[in-house]
C-alpha positions as CSV (number, residue, x, y, z in Angstrom):
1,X,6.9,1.8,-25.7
2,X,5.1,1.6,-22.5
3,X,6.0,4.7,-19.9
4,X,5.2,4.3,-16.1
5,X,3.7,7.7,-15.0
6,X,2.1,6.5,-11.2
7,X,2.6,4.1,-8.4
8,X,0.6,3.5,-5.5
9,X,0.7,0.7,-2.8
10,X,-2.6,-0.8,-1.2
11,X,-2.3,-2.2,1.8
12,X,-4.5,-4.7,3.8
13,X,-5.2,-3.4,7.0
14,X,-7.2,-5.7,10.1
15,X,-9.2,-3.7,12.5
16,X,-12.2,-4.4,14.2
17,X,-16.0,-2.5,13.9
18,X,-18.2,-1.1,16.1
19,X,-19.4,-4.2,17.3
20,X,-15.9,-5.5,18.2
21,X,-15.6,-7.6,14.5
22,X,-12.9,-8.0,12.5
23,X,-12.8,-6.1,9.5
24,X,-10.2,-5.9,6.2
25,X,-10.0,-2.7,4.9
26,X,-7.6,-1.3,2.4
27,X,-5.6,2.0,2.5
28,X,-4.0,3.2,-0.5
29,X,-0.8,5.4,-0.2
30,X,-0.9,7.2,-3.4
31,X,1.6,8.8,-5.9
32,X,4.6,6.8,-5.0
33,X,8.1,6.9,-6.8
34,X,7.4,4.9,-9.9
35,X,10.9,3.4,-9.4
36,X,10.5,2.0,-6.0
37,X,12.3,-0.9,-5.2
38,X,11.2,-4.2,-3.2
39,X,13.0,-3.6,-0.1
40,X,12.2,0.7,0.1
41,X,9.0,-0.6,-0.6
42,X,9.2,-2.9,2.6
43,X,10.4,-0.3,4.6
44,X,7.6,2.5,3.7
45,X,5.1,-0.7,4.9
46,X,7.1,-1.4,8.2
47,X,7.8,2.4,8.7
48,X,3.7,2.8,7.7
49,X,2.5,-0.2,10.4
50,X,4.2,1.5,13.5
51,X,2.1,5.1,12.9
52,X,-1.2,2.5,13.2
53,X,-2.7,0.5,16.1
54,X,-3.6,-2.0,13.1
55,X,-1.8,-4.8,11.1
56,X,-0.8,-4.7,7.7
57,X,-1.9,-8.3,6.5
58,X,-1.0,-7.7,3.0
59,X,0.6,-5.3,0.3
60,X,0.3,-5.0,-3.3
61,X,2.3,-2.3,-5.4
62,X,0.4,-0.8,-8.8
63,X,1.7,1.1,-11.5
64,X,0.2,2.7,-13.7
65,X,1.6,3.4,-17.4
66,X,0.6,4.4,-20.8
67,X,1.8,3.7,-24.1
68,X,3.3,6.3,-26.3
């Protein structure tokens, strides 16, 4: 039996360097419900993008389980 026991989402963010360059970095929102559905987690994404002056080009939800 495989038991989830932690979620985190990753997201994709663009901003630009020093020199004024675009640049991908990833931010990872860590210990999220393990039972988090598609559209909450749409809505932590669109509630996260408006506390940034960045866009979110991507998302990707992983869960971490163990078998017991």
């Amino acid at each position: 039996m495989v038991q989830l026991f932690k979620s985190s989402i990753i997201l994709k963010v663009l901003k630009t360097d020093e020199d004024g360059e675009p640049k991908e970095v990833n931010v990872t929102l860590a210990n999220v419900r393990t039972d988090l559905t598609e559209a909450e987690m749409t809505q932590l994404i669109q509630a996260f993008q408006t506390l940034i002056p960045y866009s979110v080009s991507a998302a990707q939800l992983v869960q971490y389980s163990h078998i017991i």
